[in-house]
N, C-alpha and C positions, 0 to 999 in steps of 0.2 A: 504494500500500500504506500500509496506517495501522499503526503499531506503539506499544503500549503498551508503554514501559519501567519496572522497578522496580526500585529499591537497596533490597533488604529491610532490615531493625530493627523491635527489639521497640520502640525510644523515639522513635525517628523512620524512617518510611519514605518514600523518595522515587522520584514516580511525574511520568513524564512520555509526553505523546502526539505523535509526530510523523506526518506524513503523508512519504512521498517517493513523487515523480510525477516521472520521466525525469530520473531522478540528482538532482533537488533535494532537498535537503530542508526541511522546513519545521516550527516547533517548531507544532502546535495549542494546545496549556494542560500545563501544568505544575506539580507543588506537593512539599506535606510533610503526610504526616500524623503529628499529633505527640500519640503514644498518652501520653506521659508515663511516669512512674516508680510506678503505683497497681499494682493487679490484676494478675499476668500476666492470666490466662483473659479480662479485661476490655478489656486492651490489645489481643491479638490476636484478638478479635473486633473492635474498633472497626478495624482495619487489616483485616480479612477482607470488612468492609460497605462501607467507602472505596474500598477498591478495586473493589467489584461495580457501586460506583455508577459510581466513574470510567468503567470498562469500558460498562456501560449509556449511557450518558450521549456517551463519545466512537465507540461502535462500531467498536473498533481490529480490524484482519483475524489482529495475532496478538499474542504475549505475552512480552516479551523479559526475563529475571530474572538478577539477577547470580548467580554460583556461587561463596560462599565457603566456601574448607576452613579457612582459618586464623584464629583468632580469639585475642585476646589470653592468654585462661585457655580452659579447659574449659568452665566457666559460661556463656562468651558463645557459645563453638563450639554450645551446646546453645540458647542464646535464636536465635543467628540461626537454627540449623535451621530454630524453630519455627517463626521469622515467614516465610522462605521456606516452609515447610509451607502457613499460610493464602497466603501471592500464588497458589502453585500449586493452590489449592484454588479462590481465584476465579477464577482463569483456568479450571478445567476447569468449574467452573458456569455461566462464560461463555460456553461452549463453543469457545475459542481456542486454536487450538495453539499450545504453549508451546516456544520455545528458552531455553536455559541455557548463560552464556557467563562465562567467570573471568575478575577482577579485570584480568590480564595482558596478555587477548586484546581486553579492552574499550577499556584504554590503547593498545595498539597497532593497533587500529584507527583509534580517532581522534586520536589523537596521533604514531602512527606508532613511537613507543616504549611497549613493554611494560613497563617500569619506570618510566613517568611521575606525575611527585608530582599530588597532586589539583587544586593551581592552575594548572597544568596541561592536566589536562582539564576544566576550567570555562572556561579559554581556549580551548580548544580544538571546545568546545561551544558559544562566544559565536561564533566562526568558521565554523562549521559552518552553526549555524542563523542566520546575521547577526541574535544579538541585541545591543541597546546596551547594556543594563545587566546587571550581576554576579549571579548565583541563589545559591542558598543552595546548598550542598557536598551534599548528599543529592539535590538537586534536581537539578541538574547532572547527579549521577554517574547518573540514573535517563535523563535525556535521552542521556547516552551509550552507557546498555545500549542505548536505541531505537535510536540513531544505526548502533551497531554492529551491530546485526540488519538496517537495512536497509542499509546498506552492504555486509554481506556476502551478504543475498539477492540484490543486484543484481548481483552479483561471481559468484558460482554464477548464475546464471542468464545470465547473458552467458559464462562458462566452457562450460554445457549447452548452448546455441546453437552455438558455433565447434563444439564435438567433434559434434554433428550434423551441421554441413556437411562436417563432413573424414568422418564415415562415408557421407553420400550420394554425394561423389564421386567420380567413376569412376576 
């Protein structure tokens, strides 16, 4: 399974590809797009086309996005909407179905704590995907929405398997 993950932002968005094939996983490319402080309308179209191309370009099977409710003021609660608004908009022009997973669940997935600080899960993403060197904090957190999607598809689908056998059983 290839999974595209993304830490939406209107100033910086972070998008990472991993593949996991029989519990490994493996980071394919990774980055930032860094729309800047210009245009909104401007900004979230240049994060609307990055990610189409990412999407094109690594042919992930699905689309993993963080889910924030909380944002500093009001102002931001309404920018990130937006920029989630365009990832979900590439993903469905990509034709990818989309999971949606919060801040909490993404920590405790791959950190095993729901309350874990960001360096953290950068550590915890260098561990993961055995890389040597430090990503950028958006970059990371985008590698561990993926991480955390296919961690938990492999987890439900290994849960769907046992309760099969235990309904075929005589």
């Amino acid at each position: 399974m290839r999974v595209l993950g993304v830490d939406p932002g209107t100033v910086i968005t972070g998008w990472g590809v991993i593949d996991c094939h029989r519990g490994q996983l493996r980071r394919v490319d990774s980055g930032t797009i860094r729309a800047g402080r210009g245009s909104l309308p401007a900004r979230l179209a240049m994060i609307y086309a990055e990610l189409g191309e990412v999407a094109r370009t690594h042919a992930p099977d699905a689309f993993s996005l963080e889910r924030n409710f909380l944002a500093r003021n009001v102002q931001s609660a309404f920018r990130l909407g937006e920029a989630r608004g365009v990832a979900m908009a590439a993903a469905a022009l990509a034709g990818l179905p989309l999971s949606e997973y919060t801040p909490a669940t993404v920590k405790k997935t791959v950190t095993g704590h729901g309350g874990a600080r960001k360096s953290q899960v950068q550590d915890a993403v260098l561990r993961l995907l055995a890389l040597s060197h430090r990503l950028a904090v958006d970059e990371a957190d985008a590698l561990a929405v993926a991480a955390c999607h296919a961690l938990r598809m492999r987890y439900q689908s290994r849960v769907g398997a046992a309760l099969s056998r235990i309904a075929e059983a005589p």
